[in-house]
Structure formats: C-alpha cells, structure tokens
TORDREN-477595 format. One record per residue (C-alpha): residue in one letter; residue number from 1; x, y, z. Coordinates in nm, 2 decimals. Layout:
% TORDREN-477595
resn  resi  xx  yy  zz
A  NUM  X  Y  Z
...
***
This chain:
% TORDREN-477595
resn  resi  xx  yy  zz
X  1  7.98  5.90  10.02
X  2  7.89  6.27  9.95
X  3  7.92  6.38  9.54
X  4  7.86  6.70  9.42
X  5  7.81  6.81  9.06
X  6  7.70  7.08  8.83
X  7  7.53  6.85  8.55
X  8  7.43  6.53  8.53
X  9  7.77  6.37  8.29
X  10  7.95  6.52  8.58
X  11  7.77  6.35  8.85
X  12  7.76  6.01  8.71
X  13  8.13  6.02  8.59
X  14  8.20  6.03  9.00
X  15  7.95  5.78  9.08
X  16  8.08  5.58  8.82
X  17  8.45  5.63  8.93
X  18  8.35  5.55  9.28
X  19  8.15  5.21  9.20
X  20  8.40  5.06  9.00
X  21  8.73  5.19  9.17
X  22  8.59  5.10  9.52
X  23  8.23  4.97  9.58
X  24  8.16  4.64  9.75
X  25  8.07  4.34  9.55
X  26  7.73  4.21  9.65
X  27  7.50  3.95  9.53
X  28  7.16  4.05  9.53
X  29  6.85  3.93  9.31
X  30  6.90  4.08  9.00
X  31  7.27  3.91  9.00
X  32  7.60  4.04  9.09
X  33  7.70  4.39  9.16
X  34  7.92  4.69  9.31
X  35  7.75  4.89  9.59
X  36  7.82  5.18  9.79
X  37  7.57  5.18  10.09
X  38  7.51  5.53  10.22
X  39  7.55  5.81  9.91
X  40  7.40  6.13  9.94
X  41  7.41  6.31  9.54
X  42  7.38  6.66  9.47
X  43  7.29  6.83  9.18
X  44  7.31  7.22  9.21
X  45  7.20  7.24  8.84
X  46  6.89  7.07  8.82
X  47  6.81  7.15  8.43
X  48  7.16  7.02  8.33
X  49  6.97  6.68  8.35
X  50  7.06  6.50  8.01
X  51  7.38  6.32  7.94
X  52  7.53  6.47  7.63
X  53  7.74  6.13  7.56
X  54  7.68  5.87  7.32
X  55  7.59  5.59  7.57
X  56  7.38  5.77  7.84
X  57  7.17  6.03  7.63
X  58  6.88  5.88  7.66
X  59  6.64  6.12  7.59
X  60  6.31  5.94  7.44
X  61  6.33  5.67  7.72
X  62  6.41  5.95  8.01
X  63  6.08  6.19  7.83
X  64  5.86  5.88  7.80
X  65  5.89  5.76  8.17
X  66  5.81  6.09  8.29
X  67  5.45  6.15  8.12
X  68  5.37  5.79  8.20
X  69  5.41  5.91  8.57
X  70  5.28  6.26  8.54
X  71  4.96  5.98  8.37
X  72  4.91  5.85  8.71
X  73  4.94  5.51  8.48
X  74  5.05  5.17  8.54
X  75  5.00  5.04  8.22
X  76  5.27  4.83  8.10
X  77  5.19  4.92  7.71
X  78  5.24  5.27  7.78
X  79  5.61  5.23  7.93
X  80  5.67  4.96  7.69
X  81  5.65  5.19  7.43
X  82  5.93  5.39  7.56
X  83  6.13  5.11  7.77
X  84  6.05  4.74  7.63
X  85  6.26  4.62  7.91
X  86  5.97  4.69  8.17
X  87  5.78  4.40  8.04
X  88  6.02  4.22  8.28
X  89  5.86  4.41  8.54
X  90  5.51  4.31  8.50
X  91  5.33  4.08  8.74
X  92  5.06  4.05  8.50
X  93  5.15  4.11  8.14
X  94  4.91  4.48  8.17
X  95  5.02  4.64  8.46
X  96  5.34  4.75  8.66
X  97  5.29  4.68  9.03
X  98  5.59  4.97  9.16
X  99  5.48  5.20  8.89
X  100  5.49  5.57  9.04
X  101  5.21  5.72  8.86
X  102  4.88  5.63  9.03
X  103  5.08  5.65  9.38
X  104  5.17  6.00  9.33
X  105  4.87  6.12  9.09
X  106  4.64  5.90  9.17
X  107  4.22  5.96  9.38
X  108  4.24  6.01  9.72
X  109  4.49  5.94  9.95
X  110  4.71  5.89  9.65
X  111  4.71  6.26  9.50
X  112  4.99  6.35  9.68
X  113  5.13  6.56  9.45
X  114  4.85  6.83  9.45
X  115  4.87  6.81  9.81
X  116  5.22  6.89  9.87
X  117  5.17  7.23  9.63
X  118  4.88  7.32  9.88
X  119  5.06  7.27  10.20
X  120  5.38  7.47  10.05
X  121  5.15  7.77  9.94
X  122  4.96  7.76  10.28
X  123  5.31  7.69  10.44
X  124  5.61  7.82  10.25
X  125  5.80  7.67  10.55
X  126  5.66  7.34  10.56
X  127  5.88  7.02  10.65
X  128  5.59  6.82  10.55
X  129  5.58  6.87  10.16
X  130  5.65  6.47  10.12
X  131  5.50  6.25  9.86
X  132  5.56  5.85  10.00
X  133  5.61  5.62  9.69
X  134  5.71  5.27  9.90
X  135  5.53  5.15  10.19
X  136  5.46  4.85  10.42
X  137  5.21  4.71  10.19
X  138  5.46  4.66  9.90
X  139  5.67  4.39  10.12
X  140  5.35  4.14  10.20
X  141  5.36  3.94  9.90
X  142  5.61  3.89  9.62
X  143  5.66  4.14  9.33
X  144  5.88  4.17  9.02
X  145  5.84  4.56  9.05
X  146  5.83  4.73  9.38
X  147  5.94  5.12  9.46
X  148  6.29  5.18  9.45
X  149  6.21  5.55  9.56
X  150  6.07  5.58  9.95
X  151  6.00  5.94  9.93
X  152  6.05  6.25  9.73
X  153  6.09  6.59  9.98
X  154  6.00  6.93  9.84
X  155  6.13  7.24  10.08
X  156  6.15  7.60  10.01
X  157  6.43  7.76  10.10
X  158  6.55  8.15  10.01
X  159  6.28  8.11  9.76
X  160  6.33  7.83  9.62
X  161  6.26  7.52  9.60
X  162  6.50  7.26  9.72
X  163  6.43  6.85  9.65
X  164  6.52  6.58  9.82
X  165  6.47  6.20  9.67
X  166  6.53  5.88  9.95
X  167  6.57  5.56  9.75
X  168  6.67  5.24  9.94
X  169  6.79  5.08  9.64
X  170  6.92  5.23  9.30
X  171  7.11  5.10  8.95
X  172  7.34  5.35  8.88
X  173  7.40  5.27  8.52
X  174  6.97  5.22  8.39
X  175  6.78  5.39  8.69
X  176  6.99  5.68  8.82
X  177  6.98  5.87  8.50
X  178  6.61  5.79  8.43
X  179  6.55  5.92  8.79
X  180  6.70  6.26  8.79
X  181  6.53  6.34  8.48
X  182  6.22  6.22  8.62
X  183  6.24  6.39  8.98
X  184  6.38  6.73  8.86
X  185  6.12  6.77  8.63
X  186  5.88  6.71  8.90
X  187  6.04  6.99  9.09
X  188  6.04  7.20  8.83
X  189  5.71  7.15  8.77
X  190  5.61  7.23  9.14
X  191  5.86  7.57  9.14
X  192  5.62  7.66  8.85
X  193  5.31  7.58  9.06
X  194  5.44  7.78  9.33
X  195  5.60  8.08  9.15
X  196  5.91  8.03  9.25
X  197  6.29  7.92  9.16
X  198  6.43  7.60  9.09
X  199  6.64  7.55  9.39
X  200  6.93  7.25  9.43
X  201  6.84  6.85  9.42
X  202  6.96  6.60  9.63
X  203  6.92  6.25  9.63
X  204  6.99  5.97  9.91
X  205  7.05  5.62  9.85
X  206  7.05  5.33  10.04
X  207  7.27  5.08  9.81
X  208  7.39  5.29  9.50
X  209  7.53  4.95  9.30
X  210  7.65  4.86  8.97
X  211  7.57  4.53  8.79
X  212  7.82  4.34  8.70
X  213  7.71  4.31  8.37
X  214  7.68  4.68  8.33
X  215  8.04  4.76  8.46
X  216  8.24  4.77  8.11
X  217  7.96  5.00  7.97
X  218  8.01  5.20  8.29
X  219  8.39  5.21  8.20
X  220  8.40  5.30  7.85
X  221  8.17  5.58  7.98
X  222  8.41  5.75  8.14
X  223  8.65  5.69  7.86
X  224  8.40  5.90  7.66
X  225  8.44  6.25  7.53
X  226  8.09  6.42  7.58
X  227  7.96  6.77  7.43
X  228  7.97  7.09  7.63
X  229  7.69  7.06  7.92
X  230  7.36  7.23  7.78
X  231  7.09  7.33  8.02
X  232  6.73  7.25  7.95
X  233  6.52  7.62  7.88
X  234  6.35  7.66  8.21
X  235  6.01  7.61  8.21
X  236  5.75  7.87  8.12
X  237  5.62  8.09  8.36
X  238  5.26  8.04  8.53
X  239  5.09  7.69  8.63
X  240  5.21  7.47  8.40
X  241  4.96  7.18  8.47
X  242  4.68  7.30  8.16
X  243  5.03  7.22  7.92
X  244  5.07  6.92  8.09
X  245  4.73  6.78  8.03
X  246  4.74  6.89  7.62
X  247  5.11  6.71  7.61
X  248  5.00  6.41  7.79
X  249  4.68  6.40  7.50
X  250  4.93  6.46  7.22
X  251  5.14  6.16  7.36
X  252  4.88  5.95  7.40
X  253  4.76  6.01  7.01
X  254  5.11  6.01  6.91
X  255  5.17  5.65  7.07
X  256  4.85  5.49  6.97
X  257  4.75  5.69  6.65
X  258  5.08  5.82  6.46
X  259  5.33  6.06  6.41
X  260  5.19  6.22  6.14
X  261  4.95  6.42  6.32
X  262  4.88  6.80  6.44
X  263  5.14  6.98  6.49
X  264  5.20  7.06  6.81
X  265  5.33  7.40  6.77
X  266  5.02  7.48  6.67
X  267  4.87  7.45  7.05
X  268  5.13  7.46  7.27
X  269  5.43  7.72  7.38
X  270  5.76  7.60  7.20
X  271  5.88  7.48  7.57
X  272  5.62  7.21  7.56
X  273  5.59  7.17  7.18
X  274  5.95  7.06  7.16
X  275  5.91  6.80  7.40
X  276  5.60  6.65  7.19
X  277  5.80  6.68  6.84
X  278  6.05  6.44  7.02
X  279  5.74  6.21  7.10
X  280  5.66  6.22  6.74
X  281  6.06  6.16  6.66
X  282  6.05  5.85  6.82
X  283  5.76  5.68  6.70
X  284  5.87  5.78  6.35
X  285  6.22  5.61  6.46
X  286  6.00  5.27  6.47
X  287  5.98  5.31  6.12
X  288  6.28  5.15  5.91
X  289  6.38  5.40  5.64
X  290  6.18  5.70  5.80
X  291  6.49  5.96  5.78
X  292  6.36  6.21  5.55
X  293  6.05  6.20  5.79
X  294  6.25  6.23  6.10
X  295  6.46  6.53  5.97
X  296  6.12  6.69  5.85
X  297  6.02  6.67  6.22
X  298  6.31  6.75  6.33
X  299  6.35  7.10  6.19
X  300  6.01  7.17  6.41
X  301  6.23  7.23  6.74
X  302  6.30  7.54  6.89
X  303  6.56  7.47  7.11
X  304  6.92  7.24  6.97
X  305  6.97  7.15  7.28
X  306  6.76  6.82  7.17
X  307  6.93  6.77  6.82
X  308  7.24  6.55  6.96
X  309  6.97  6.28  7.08
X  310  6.81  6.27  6.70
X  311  7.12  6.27  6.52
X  312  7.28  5.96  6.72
X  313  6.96  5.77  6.59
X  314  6.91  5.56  6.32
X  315  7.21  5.75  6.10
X  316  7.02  6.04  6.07
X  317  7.28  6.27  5.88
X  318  7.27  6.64  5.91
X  319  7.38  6.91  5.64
X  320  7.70  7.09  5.69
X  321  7.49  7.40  5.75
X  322  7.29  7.20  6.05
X  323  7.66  7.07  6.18
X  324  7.76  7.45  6.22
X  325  7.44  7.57  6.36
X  326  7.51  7.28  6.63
X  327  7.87  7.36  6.68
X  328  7.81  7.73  6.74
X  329  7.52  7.72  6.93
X  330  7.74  7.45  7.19
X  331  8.00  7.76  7.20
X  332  7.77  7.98  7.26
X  333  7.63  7.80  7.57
X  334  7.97  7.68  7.68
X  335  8.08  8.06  7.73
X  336  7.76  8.13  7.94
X  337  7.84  7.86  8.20
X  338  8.18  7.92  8.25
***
C-alpha cells in the first residue's frame, strides 16, 4: 500500500481508512489487531506534523519523546513524565531497553547521528547517511521494549534532504503519530546542520496494524472535523545543535525543578523558546486549578500555531479577543496553502 499526503490529519485519515475498511486481522502479542503488511507513507510536507483534531493532537507527549531522544536517554522517569504508559515498557523499573536515544546519540559506535551529518557534508551524494536503531542483539533474550524502527535514511537530493524511516512493526493509532513528529524533526534538524532544505519524508513499514481496542477511537477520528492544517515555522537558520543543548537544560529544570522558572525567551530565539514555554505548560497542567498560570504562560508564545493544544487542556478558556486572534490567524494560513 502506497499513501500520499500533504499533512499529517491527512495521512492518517488514509491509513486509518485503509486499516479498518480492509486490513488483516492478526493476533500478535500485545492482543488483537488489523494489519496491512507492506505500506510505504509519504509526507511531502514534513512541518505539517501535528494533528489539529481533538483526539490526535498530542503535542506535549509528541515534544517530550523527542528531547528524551535528542538526550541520548533511557531513563524511564524522563519519558514517564511525558508518556506514563512507558512504564509498561521497562525491564527494570529505571530504564527502557528499545529506547532510541543512547543508540542514536550515544559514545562511540553509537553517535550515529553526528556521523551521518559528516558523511553528507563530505559526500552530498552519499547512500550511506543511515543511523541503525534495531539489530541482532535486541532478539537474544526477551524484552518488553525493543526497536520498532530498523533504520532512519537521510539522502540529499536537488538540495534537499529527503528521509526515509524502515520500521518492521508500527501502531498506527499511539506510535505513528509520535514517530513522524519525532523523525521529521530529526530531519529538520540535520537540513539545518547541513544548510540545506527540508526535502519529502517517507516511511516503510513492515506490519502497519491497528489494535483492536483502538479501532473505535480510530473511527470516530475520521468522523472528526479538524482545524485548517498549520505548518510548524521552519527552523532557524544556522546549526541548531548549541539551541538544542540550552532546550534540553531548560527541560530538564522544568521537569525536575518547576515551571515557574526563567523565562525562556530570555535565552533562546522564539523558534526554540516556544517549544520550552509548552514544557513549562505541561508541568503546570499537573497542577489542579493552575489555569490562570497556564494562560499567564501561555501568552509567552510566539507562534498560535501551538494554542489549539493548550486550549483542549484542562478547560482552559480563552477571551473572545484570543478566539478571534485564533480564528483569523487559521484563515490566514489556510489561504497560504491553498
């Protein structure tokens, strides 16, 4: 099966379609399910990478797993923070065995990352810019966590730079949208390295399935009306790995400290300072009663783009002034991608 889409809502509306109109029913582990064996997705959009619906914007979860990667960390009170689910994952109550982190950013051989930006400036051409995240080792023994991603393929192409993801296994309802947030802003973050443009991203599965028990939610998905598709701001210009390091410090204060702390504009571009306001949004959301706290941090953003994913939280309850500044802005950015 071959999908193409232009944003992410799009994309999984098809896959949802697909899985539930016409996918095998399997039995595996993890308990009943509908799988297509064989899908190849593309996403010529890659910064359209947030559903805008009620069920699948999952912002704070999608934002969380990504700096506990780009942490080259395993540690399961890190995730845990963001997704309390992955302490089903744990082998030992600390640590995730599968996590991607120290296998991607991790000491020699494991800093693959870094490598694959070195052979694509020495090599613009290079059909060896390849970070492996499963391998032989992670079948010799039982684990409740192993690499659902083989390999993530970075090519550039007419000057930019093309992704391709291989999974042998992925849940379309909890893991695909977590994944394309994750892996296109990996490849944004490596355009950046490399001064160029963000090019197309494709991703292969193996078995694409859909659990049984997430197949009404899949459903009433597509019975969903979603907001206009908004594009992340691109990145900033330049290495971006200096802005990574100060984010991944304010996170870690932020998680284990407090959200009332520095504020980030104050250090970083607005780019990266809106993405650590929202890391200060959702520790305040672990606050009963916080709202007059969370719209305080909320007027810090820069871009609205991020607003739906507050708003949907906790009743957080906007002024009519705030509504129309939302509404038009959407209009706005639905004219520019027509």
């Amino acid at each position: 099966m071959y999908v193409l889409a232009d944003s992410l809502d799009d994309l999984l509306a098809k896959v949802y379609r697909q899985l539930v109109k016409r996918g095998t029913r399997i039995v595996p582990t993890k308990g009943p399910a509908r799988e297509i064996y064989g899908v190849l997705l593309k996403l010529s959009s890659p910064r359209v990478r947030l559903s805008r619906t009620e069920s699948r914007g999952i912002l704070f979860s999608c934002l969380g797993e990504l700096l506990w990667i780009l942490s080259g960390s395993n540690a399961l009170d890190f995730i845990a923070h963001y997704i309390p689910d992955y302490q089903k994952s744990s082998d030992d109550g600390l640590t995730i065995f599968g996590a991607y982190g120290p296998r991607m950013f991790g000491r020699r051989p494991n800093d693959q990352l870094s490598r694959v930006i070195s052979s694509l400036r020495g090599k613009p051409d290079s059909r060896q810019a390849v970070v492996q995240l499963f391998d032989r080792h992670d079948t010799l023994k039982p684990h409740k966590d192993v690499p659902c991603t083989c390999t993530l393929q970075f090519a550039i192409r007419d000057n930019r730079l093309h992704m391709l993801t291989s999974m042998r296994s992925n849940d379309a309802w909890l893991g695909l949208p977590h994944d394309v947030f994750a892996f296109t802003m990996i490849q944004e973050l490596v355009a950046r390295s490399l001064g160029i443009e963000l090019g197309e991203y494709r991703h292969a599965v193996g078995s694409l399935h859909l659990y049984e028990c997430d197949e009404g939610k899949a459903v009433r998905y597509l019975e969903e009306g979603w907001q206009p598709r908004r594009a992340m701001q691109p990145m900033p210009q330049g290495d971006p790995w200096s802005a990574v390091n100060i984010l991944l410090d304010f996170e870690a204060t932020v998680r284990t400290e407090g959200s009332n702390i520095l504020d980030p504009r104050e250090i970083m571009e607005p780019y990266w300072a809106d993405l650590a306001t929202l890391l200060t949004v959702h520790k305040a959301f672990k606050t009963p009663g916080n709202a007059n706290e969370i719209k305080r941090l909320k007027r810090r953003l820069h871009d609205d783009v991020y607003s739906m994913y507050i708003n949907k939280r906790h009743g957080v309850v906007l002024s009519d002034k705030d509504q129309l500044s939302i509404f038009d802005s959407s209009v706005k950015a639905t004219k520019g991608t027509a």
